[in-house]
C-alpha positions as CSV (number, residue, x, y, z in Angstrom):
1,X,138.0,53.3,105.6
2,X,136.9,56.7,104.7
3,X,133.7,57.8,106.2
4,X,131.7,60.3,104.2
5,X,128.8,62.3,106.1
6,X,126.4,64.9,104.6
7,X,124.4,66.9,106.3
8,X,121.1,68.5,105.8
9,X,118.0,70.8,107.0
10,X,114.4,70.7,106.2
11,X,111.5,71.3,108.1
12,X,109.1,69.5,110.3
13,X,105.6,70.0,110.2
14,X,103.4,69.0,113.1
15,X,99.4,69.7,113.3
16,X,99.6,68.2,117.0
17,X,101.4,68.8,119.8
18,X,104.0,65.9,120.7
19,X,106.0,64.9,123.3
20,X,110.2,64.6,122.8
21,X,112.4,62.5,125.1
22,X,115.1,65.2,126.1
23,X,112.5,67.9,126.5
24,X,109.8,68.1,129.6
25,X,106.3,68.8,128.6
26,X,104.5,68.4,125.6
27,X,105.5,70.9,122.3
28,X,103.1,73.0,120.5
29,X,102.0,72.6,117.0
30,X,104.1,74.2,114.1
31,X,106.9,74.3,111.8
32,X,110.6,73.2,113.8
33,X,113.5,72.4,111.5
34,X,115.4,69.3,111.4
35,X,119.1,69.1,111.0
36,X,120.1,65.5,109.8
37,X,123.5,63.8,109.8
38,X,123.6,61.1,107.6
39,X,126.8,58.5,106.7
40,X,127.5,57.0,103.2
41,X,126.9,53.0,103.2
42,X,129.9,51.5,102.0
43,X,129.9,48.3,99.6
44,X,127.1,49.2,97.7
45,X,126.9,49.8,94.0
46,X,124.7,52.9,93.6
47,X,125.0,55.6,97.0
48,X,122.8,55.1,99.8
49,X,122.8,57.1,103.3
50,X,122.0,56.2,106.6
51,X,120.7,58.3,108.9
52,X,123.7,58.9,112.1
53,X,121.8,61.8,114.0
54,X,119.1,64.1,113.6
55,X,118.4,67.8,115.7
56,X,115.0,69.0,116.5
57,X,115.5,72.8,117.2
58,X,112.6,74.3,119.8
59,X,111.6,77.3,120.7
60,X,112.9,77.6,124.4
61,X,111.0,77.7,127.8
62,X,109.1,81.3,128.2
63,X,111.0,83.3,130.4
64,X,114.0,81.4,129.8
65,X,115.8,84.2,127.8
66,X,116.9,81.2,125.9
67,X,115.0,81.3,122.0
68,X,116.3,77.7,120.4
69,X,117.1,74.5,122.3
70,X,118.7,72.1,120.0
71,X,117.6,68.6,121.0
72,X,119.0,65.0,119.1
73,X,116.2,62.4,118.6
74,X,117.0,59.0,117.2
75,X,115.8,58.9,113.7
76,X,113.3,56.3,115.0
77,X,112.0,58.5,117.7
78,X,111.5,61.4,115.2
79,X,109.8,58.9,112.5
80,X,107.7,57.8,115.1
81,X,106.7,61.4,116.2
82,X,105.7,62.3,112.2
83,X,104.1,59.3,112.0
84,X,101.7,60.1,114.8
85,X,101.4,63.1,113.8
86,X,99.7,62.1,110.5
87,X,97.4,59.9,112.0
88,X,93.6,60.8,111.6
């Protein structure tokens, strides 16, 4: 079995702050892109994907002299996070 995996960026929008598993503290509001790996569903008779990872890049800690931390969240985790988000 072949597996075949695409990958893709777009960008996250958040008008709250959140919190991340992985990452201490809570992050600000903004714009953070998303890099998503996603596998081909075998079987099927038109092509659907399912999600296998997804990458939150943030800004890293002041001082830190580090400027992106690349952080994986479970595609639940970062629906979950969105959804929030667009609460009221």
């Amino acid at each position: 079995m072949t597996q075949f995996l695409r990958k893709s960026q777009r960008v996250a929008t958040f008008v709250k702050p959140f919190r991340v598993s992985g990452l201490d503290g809570v992050q600000p509001p903004g714009s953070y892109s998303v890099e998503l790996e996603e596998e081909l569903i075998d079987g099927l008779s038109f092509p659907a994907y399912r999600r296998v990872s997804a990458v939150l890049l943030v800004p890293g800690p002041p001082g830190s002299g580090i400027l992106v931390q690349a952080v994986t969240v479970s595609g639940a985790e970062l629906d979950e996070i969105e959804r929030i988000d667009a609460l009221p």
